[in-house]
N, C-alpha and C positions, 0 to 999 in steps of 0.2 A: 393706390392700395389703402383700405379701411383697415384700420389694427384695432382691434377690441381693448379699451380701457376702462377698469375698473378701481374704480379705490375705493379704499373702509377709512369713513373718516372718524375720528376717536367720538363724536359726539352723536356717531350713530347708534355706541353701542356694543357691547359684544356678542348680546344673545341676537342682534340681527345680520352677525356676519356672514352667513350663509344667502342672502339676499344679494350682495355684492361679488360673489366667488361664481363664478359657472358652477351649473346643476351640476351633481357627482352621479354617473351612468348608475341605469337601474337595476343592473345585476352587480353593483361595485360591491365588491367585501372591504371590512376591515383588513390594513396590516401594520397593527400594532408596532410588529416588531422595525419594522421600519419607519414609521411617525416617531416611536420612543430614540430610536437612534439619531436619530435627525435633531429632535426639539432637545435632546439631552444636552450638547452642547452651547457653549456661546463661540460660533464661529463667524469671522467675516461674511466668507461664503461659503455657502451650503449647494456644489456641483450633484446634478443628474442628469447621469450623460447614458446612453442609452439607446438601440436599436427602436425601430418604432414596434409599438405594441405592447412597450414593459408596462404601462403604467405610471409616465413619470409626470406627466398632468394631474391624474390623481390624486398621484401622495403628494404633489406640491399643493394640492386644493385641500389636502385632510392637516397639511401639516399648517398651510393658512388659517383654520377653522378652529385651532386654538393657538393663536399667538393669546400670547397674555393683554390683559385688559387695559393697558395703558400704552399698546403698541399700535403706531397705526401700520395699515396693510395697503402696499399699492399692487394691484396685479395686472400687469400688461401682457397681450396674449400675441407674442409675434405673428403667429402661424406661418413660421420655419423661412419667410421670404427676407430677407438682404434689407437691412433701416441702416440708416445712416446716424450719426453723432446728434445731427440738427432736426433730425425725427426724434428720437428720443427724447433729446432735450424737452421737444414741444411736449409729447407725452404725457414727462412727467411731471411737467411743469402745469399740464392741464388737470390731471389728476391729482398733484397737492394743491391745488388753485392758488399757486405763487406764481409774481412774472417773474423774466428775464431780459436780458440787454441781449441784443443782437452781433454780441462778440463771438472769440474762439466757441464753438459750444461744447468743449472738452472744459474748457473753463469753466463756462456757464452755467454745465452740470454740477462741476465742483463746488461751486457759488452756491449752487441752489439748495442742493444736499446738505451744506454747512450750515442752512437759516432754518432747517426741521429740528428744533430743539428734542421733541419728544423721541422714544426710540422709534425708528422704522424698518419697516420690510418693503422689500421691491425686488416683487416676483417676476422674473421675466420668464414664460411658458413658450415653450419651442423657438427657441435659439434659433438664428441663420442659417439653414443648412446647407448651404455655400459659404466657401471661404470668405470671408467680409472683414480684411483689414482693417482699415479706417476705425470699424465700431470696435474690432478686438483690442486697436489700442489705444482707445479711449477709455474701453472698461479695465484694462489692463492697468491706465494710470489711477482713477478712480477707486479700486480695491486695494493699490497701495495707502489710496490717501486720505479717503472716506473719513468722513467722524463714526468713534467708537460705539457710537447709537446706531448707525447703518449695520445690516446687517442684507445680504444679496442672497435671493436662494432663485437658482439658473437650471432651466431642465431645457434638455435640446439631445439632438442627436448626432451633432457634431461637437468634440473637443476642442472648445475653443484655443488661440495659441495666444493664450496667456502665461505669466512666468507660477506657472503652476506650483513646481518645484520651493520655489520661494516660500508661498505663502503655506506648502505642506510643513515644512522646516521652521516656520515662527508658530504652527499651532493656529492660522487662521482657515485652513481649508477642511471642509468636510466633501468626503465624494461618492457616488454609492453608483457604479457601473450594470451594465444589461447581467452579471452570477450575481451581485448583490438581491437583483431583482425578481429574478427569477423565484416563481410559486413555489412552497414548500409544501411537504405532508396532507400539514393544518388547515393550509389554505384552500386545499385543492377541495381536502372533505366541505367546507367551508362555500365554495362554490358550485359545488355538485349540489348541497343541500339546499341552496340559492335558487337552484332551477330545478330541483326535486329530481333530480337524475340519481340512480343504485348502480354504482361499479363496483364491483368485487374489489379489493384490495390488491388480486394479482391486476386488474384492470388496473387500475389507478395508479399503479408502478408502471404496467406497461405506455400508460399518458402521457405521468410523468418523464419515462427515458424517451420518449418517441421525440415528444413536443421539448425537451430540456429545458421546462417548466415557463416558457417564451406564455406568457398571458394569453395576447390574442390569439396565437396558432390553439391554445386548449379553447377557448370561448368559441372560434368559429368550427373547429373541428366537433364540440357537440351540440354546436346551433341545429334543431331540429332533426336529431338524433337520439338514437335510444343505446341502450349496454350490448343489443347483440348485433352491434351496427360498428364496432366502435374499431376491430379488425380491421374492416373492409377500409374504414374511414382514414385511420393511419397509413394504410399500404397504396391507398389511393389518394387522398386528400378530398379536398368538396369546391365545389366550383367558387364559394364564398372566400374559403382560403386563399384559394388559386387567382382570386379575382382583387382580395387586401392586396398581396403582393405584387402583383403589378401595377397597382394605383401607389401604396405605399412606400414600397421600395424601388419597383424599378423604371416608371412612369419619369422620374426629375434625373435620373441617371443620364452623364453623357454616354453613347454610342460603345465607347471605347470601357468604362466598366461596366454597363451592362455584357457586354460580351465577356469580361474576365470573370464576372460573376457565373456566366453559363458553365464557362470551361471548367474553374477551379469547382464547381460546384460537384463534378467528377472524379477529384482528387482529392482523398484521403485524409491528407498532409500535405502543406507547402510550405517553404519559406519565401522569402525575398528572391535566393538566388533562382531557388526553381521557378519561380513565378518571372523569373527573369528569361527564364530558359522554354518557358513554355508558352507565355504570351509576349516573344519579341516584337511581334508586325502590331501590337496594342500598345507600344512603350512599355512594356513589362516592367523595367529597373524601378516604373514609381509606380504603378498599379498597388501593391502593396499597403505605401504609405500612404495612398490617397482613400483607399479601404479601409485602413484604422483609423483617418481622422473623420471620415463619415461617420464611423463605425455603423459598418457594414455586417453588422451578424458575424463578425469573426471570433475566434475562442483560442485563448491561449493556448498552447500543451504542454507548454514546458515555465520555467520561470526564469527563463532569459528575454523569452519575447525573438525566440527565432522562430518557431513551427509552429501554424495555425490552421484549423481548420474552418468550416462554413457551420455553420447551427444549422443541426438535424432537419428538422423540418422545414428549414432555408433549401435545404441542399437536394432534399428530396422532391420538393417540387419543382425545383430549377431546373433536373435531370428530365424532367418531362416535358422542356420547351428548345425548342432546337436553337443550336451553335452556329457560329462562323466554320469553327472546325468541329469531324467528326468527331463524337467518342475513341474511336478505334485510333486516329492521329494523335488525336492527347497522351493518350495511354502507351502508346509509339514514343513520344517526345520523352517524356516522364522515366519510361525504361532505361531510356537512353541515359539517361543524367543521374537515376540515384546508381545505375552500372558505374558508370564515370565519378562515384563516388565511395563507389564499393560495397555499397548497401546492396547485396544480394537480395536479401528477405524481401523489400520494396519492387526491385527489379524484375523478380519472377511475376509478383503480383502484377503490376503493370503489362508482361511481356502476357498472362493470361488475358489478363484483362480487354490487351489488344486483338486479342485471335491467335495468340501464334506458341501454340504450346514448344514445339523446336527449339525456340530463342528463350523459354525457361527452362526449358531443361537444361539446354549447354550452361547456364548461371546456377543452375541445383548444384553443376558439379563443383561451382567456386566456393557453396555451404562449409564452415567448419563443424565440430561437432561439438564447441561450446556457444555457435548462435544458436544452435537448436535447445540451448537453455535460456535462453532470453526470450520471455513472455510470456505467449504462449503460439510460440513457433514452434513447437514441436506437432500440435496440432494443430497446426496450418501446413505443415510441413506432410505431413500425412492426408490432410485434406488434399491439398496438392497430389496426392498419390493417386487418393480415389478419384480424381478427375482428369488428371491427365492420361492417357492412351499408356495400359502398361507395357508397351515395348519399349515405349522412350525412358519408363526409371529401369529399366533394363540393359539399359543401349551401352550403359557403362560400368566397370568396378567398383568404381567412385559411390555411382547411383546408388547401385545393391549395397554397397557398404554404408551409405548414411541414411537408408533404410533402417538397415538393421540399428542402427544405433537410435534413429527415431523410438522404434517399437519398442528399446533397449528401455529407453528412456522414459516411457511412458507405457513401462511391463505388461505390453501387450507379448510375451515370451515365447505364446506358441504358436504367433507367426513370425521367430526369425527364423528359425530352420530352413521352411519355406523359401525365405525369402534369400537363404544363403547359397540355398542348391545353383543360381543361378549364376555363381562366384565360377563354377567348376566350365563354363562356355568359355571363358577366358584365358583358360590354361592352355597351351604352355603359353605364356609373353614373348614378345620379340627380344628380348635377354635378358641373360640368367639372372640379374641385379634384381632388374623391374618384378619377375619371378617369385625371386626371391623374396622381396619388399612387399607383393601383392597375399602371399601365405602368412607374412609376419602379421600384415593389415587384419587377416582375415582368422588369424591366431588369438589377436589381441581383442578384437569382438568373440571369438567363443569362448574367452576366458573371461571376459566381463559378465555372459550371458551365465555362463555357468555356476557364477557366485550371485548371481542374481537367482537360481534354481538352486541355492544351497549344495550345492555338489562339491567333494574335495578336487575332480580336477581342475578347477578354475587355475589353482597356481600354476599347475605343470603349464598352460595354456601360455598365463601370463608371464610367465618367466621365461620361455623359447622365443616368445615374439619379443620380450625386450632385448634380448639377445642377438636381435638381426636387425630392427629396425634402426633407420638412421634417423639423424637429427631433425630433417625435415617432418619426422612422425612427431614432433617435440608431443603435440595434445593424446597421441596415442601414447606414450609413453607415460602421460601423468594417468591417464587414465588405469594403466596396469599396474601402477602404484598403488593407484586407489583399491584396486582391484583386490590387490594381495594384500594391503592393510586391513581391508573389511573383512578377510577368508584368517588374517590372523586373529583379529578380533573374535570370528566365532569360532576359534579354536582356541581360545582365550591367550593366548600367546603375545601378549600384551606390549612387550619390549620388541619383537618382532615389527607388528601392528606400526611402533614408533617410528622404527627406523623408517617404511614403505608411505608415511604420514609425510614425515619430515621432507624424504626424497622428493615426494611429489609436490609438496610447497615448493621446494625450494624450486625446483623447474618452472612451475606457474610463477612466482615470484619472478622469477630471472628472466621471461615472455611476456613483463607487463601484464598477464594477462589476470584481470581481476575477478571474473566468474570463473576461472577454474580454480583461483586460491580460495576463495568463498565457496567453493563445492567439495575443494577438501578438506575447509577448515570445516563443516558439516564433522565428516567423521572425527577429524581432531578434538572438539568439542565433545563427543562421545568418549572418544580414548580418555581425555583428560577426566570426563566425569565417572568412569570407570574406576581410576588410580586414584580416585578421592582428593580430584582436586576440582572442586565445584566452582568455587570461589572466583580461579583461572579461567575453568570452562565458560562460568558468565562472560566475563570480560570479556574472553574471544569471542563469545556471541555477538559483544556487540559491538564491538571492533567492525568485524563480518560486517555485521549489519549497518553500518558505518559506511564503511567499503561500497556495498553496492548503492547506499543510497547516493555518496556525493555520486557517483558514477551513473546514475539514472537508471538502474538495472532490477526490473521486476524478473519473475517467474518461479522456476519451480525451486533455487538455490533459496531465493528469500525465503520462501514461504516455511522451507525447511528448519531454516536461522529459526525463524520468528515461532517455529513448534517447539523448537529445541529451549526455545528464553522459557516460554512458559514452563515447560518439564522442569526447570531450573528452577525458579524462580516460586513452584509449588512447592518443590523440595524444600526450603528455604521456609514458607509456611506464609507465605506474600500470596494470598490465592485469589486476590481481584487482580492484583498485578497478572498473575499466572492466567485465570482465566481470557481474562483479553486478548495474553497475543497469542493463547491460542485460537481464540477464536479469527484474530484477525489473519496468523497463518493457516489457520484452515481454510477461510475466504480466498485467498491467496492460491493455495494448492486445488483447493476447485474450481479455480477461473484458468487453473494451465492445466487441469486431469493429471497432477500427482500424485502417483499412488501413498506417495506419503505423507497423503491426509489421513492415511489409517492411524498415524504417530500421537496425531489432535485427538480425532476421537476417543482413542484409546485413553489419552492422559486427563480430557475431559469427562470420561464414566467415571475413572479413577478419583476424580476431585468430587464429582457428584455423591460417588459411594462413602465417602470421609465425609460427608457435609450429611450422610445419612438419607439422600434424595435417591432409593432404588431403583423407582419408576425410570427418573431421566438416565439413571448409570445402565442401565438395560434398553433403554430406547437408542441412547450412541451407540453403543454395541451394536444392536440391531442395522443402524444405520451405515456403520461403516461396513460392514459384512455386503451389504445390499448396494453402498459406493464399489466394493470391490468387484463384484461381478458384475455392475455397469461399466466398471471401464475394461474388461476382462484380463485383470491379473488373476494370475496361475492361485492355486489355494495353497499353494507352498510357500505364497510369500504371504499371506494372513491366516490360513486357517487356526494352526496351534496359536498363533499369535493372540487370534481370538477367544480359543479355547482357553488360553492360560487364563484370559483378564476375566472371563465369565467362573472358572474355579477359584479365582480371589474372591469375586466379589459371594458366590458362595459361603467361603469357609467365612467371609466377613459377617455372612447373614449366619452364622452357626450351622449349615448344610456341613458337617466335617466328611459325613461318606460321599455323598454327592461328588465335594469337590475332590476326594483322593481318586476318585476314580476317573475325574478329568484330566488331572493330572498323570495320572498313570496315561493315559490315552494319548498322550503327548509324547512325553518320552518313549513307548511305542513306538511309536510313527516314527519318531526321527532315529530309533533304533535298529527300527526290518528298514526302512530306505535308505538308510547309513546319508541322511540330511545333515547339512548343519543352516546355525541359525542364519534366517534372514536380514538383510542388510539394514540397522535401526533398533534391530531387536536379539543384540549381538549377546548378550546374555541368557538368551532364552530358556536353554536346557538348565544351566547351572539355578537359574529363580525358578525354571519346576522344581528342583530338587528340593532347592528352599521350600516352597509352598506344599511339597507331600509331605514332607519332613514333620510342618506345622500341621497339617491335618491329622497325621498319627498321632502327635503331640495333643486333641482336642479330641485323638478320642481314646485316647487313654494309655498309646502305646510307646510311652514314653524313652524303654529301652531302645526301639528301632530308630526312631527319631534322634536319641542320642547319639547312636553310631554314624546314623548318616549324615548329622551337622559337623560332629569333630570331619569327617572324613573331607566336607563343602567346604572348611573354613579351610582346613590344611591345601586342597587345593588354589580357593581364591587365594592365600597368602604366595603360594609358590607363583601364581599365576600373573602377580599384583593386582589384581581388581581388589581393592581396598575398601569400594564401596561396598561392593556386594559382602567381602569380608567381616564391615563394621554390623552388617543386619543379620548374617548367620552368626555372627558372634550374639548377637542379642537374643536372639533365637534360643543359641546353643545355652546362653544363662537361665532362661526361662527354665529349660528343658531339665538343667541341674538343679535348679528350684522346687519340680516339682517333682524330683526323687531325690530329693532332704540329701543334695550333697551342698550344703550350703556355702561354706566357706570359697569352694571352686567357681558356686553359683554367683556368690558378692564378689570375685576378684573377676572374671569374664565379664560379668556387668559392669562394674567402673572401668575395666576397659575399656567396652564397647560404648559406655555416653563418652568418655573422652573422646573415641574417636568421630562418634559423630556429634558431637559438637563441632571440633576442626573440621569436620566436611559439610557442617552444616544440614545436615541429615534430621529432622524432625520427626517426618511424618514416622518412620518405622518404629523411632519412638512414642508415639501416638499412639501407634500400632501395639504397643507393647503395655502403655500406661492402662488402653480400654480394656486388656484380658488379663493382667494384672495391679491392680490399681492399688493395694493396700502394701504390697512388699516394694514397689517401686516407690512408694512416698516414705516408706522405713528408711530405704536405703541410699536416696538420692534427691532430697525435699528440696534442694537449692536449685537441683538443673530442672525440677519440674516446674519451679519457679520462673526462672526464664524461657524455659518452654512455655510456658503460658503469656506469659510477654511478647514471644518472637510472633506464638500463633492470633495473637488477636492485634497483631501490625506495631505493637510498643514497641519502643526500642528499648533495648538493654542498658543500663546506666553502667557504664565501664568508664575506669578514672584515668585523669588526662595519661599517665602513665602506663595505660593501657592500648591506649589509642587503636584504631581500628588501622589507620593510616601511615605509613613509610613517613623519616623527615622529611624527604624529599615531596611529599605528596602534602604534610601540613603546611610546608613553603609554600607550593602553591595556593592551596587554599587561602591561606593568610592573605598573597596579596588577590586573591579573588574577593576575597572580605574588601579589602582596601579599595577595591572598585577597581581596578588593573585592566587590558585589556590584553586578551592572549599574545600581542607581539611584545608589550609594555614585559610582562612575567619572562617569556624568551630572553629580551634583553637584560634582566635583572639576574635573572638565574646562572645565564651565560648558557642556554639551552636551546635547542629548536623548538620551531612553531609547534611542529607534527607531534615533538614532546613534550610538550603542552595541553595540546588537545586528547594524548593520549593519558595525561597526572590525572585529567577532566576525567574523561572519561572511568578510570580507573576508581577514585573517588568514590565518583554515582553510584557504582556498584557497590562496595564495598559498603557505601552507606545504605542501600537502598532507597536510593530518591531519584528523581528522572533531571532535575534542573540545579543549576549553582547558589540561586537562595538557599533551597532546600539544604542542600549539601553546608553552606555557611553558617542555617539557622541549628544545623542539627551537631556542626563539631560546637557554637557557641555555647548548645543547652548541654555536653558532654563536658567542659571544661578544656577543652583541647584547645582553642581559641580565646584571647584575651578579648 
């Protein structure tokens, strides 16, 4: 075997090192951003480890092409075959033109390496791609003991087994794997324009997610292609593609993983054990490991390094070349084992997968009805509907009932009725228990449906079935909690609300079960920002969000959390903070079709209309109105919703008739239909009142406006919504401002900034500074001072004896300052971890900072911290 040796010798020159490097391909783009990471360091060894097709020959040949001018460069080009100790030695003993003695040649190397005074590099291009002891621990010893002028930069496509670990922990390794590598945006535009190809941007995303930015699957997928080719090309591949991959990848493969490459290329998700359980007759137990040390085109999914899947366009074409075993047997095997695992959600999919809708349905009925909030199972779950035979989601109570709670869930509303009539083929049961149990089952779904329709019977509903059902319904039973909190809520009934809050934590809590505490801390997080305790309300947001992240748990509970920080966190007058997680729980509620993504848009026109941007606060509008009647929720649960936000932003643009008459059209509606507010927008009637109130008030009919604020506030006080209380109070001062009762006017007002300052409430004083600007600064020039400060992100200078923070919470901080580590602080404190992380997190908020510098750098600059 010939091996390609090149070296740059110092007295060649730097401008002719391109002379000595293999040509660089003629459609190569630059990737900066990877050369800059790479030369930024001074690391021993600089690893690229990597699938074939990344590029790792490349950017070893761009990152050769500027060593610096007193560096020499050796580049040896393995091509991926098995050298030995005393191969190499020769090598590179031929390419610094120094000899050697014919001893150990693990020595000889070291020897040789030690008499290159000047700095060196020694590029070794495509690594062994067989395991090759011998040479691994030789360069294993070598990297330990190198002189500090060596410097090894290694690209191959197997991970070497070297003490990796080691040299990561001294600061000697650099490493950049096949996602490091992977094409971005820039580059994609970058080599489109290389080859003078035009893809629309949605094309270029759709490239991007197809190929998972793998290099050569995009180069050969538009080798001699055009933009309206580029569909067909994806969903089919090209014979060029299809022809790399069996020369590249599976051509040097033994027998035994090419064939696990076929199988798994059919499966979703694997781990170890499954891959144990489904390629036994292949030695499955190492199949696995001997897949990651190829690296094999596998892709983490989690950040334990349990479940991995095949890279997309690995997996797609591998599905087009036939198995050992069929499809239909894998998919069989697979069932079999995430059952035997209890993973339903996986099980159904497989048992479809395999042909045999029977054996997914009997598994539909082991669904609970808080997996159908994890992800976006709930729309898989209904896809599942439209495709299996409707007598099978019929065949049972079970069925029809987690139906309904699907549709529930994903306020498609007017088909559960439909869907319930089918509850009534099952009467009577074979006894009166089951009977029983099956009306309570079927109670507690039309109580939830019905407070999802705004309707006062939801409670009668909910309150009979908690009445019968037994403890086995435990997740029914939070559910009508929730039920009857939300129906107090929009009856404003707020201490009620508490108790139906609390009840059903505490049951989720007591069931380990962490997406249904995170689905009720949703409404809790409303209650508490209601009673004007914002501050709380944060933290349990992120608590929540907390909760579901250590727990790995996406879907429509996050997405909600993540609406809710922003609404929060706008309020507050943080409004990049705010805008983001709205935006990213919006992202989030449109990847599960939650309908309460209506919560973002709405909070996002809202921010748009304060920032003065009309256009965009009418385009959300627009937008969410046109999400609702794509996923088809009833207009009961957005219409006024929307109507309300569209007469704000009105009377904000000075329309005073316009918007009373919008408002009027609300309260209407929810008065001939005897409605109440929708679940999220539990306030709804009480802030139209607000919002007519203010329109009278601009157009000049001050008297009405005044009776109907004293009347608003007197209720929010009785009611305890405090928040809404602190802004009709604001209202109501205005209102006595401008019929000259002044003294009542100045004493409603310092109550009202008093109180929203402790609720942290801004923006409605915003609201209040733009339509009265000259008698707010007579009568309150200090709080518009810091109002000015909160909204443009300052922080408030408040003196150490002020502190924002509990003792208990500057303890911590202090030894967070002192470098501590959260078990170090436990043990100091004589506390738990959990309360530790929970001082942390408390902190964050309080201060508004996302990380523990921050939090450090910000009590230091307040004086709270020596």
């Amino acid at each position: 075997m010939q091996n390609k040796v090149r070296a740059l010798h110092p007295v060649a020159g730097k401008q002719h090192a391109e002379h000595h490097l293999p040509r660089l391909p003629a459609a190569h783009i630059a990737r900066p951003r990877l050369t800059q990471a790479l030369l930024a360091g001074d690391y021993r060894l600089s690893l690229v480890c990597a699938p074939a097709g990344f590029g790792k020959s490349v950017l070893l040949n761009e990152c050769a092409r500027q060593a610096p001018a007193d560096t020499r460069v050796v580049w040896l080009d393995l091509l991926g075959h098995p050298i030995s100790p005393a191969d190499l030695l020769g090598r590179l003993a031929a390419a610094l033109q120094l000899s050697h003695d014919d001893g150990d040649p693990c020595a000889e190397l070291s020897q040789l390496l030690g008499r290159v005074e000047q700095p060196l590099w020694i590029i070794l291009d495509d690594y062994p791609r067989q395991p090759c002891a011998e040479l691994d621990a030789c360069l294993d010893h070598l990297l330990e003991r190198g002189p500090h002028t060596l410097r090894w930069w290694i690209g191959g496509r197997r991970r070497p087994a070297w003490n990796l670990p080691r040299l990561l922990l001294q600061g000697d390794l650099q490493e950049l794997d096949a996602d490091a590598l992977t094409l971005n945006q820039e580059e994609l535009g970058q080599l489109l324009e290389r080859r003078q190809l035009h893809l629309s941007p949605e094309q270029q995303e759709q490239l991007l997610q197809h190929s998972e930015g793998w290099l050569a699957g995009v180069c050969l997928l538009l080798l001699g292609g055009n933009a309206d080719q580029l569909g067909e090309r994806l969903a089919a591949g090209t014979p060029l593609l299809q022809e790399y991959v069996e020369r590249e990848v599976l051509a040097a493969l033994p027998d035994t993983l090419r064939q696990a490459l076929l199988i798994l290329a059919r499966i979703p998700r694997f781990s170890e054990a499954l891959c144990k359980h489904l390629l036994e007759e292949l030695d499955g137990e190492h199949i696995l490991e001997q897949l990651r040390q190829r690296q094999l085109f596998l892709r983490s999914l989690d950040g334990t390094g349990t479940w991995f899947r095949l890279w997309r366009p690995l997996a797609s074409l591998l599905k087009r070349l036939p198995a050992t075993q069929g499809a239909q047997h894998v998919h069989v095997l697979a069932c079999q084992w995430f059952a035997g695992q209890g993973d339903v959600r996986e099980a159904v999919e497989h048992a479809l997968l395999a042909g045999q809708p029977e054996v997914a349905a009997s598994y539909l009925q082991r669904y609970g009805q808080d997996q159908l909030l994890i992800g976006q199972s709930v729309a898989q779950f209904l896809h599942w509907r439209d495709e299996l035979p409707a007598e099978l989601f019929s065949s049972a109570p079970r069925l029809i009932l987690l139906q309904a709670w699907a549709l529930i869930i994903c306020t498609r509303l007017d088909e559960v009725d439909e869907c319930l009539v089918d509850v009534g083929r099952f009467l009577p049961q074979r006894s009166p228990r089951r009977q029983q149990q099956l009306i309570a089952e079927y109670q507690a779904v039309l109580g939830v449906l019905h407070r999802q329709r705004g309707l006062a019977s939801a409670a009668q509903h909910c309150r009979e079935a908690l009445a019968v059902l037994d403890e086995e319904s435990w997740s029914l039973h939070i559910l009508c909690h929730q039920a009857l909190a939300q129906q107090a809520c929009a009856e404003q009934n707020l201490p009620l609300a508490q108790q139906h809050s609390e009840e059903g934590l505490r049951l989720a809590r007591l069931r380990g079960n962490v997406l249904f505490e995170a689905l009720l801390g949703v409404d809790h997080v409303h209650l508490l920002n209601m009673t004007g305790e914002p501050g709380r309300a944060l933290e349990q947001t992120e608590q929540y969000l907390q909760l579901l992240q250590d727990h790995g748990l996406r879907g429509p509970v996050l997405a909600r959390l993540l609406l809710l920080r922003g609404t929060l966190l706008n309020k507050r007058g943080e409004r990049e903070a705010a805008r983001a997680s709205l935006r990213k729980g919006l992202q989030e509620a449109e990847a599960c079709e939650d309908a309460y993504m209506l919560f973002g848009y709405l909070s996002l026109s809202e921010l748009a209309g304060y920032e003065g941007n009309t256009e965009l606060a009418q385009q959300l509008l627009r937008r969410a109105e046109r999400q609702m009647q794509w996923l088809h929720v009833p207009e009961v649960r957005y219409r006024e919703v929307i109507l309300l936000a569209q007469g704000r932003m009105l009377l904000h643009q000075g329309q005073a008739e316009r918007a009373r008459q919008v408002f009027q059209r609300v309260l209407q509606r929810f008065e001939r239909d005897h409605l109440q507010a929708p679940s999220g927008f539990y306030d709804l009637l009480p802030r139209t009142q607000l919002y007519l109130a203010r329109s009278n008030m601009a157009l000049g009919d001050q008297a009405t406006a005044l009776l109907a604020l004293r009347q608003l506030l007197d209720e929010c006080l009785r009611s305890g919504h405090a928040s809404l209380a602190t802004q009709t109070r604001l209202c109501l001062a205005e209102a006595l401002y401008l019929l000259d009762q002044a003294d009542e006017a100045e004493q409603q007002l310092r109550q009202g900034l008093q109180e929203a300052e402790q609720q942290q409430q801004l923006l409605p004083v915003q609201s209040l500074l733009n339509r009265q600007p000259q008698w707010l600064e007579q009568q309150a020039p200090g709080w518009l001072q810091r109002l000015s400060r909160k909204t443009t992100g300052q922080n408030e200078v408040i003196n150490a004896s002020e502190s924002l923070l509990s003792k208990r919470e500057l303890a911590v901080l202090s030894l967070i300052a002192q470098g501590h580590s959260n078990q170090q602080i436990a043990e100091s404190l004589y506390i738990s971890l959990h309360t530790v992380k929970t001082h942390a997190r408390r902190i964050n908020v309080k201060l508004g900072v996302q990380r523990r510098t921050q939090a450090v750098a910000r009590a230091k600059a307040e004086g709270w911290l020596s």
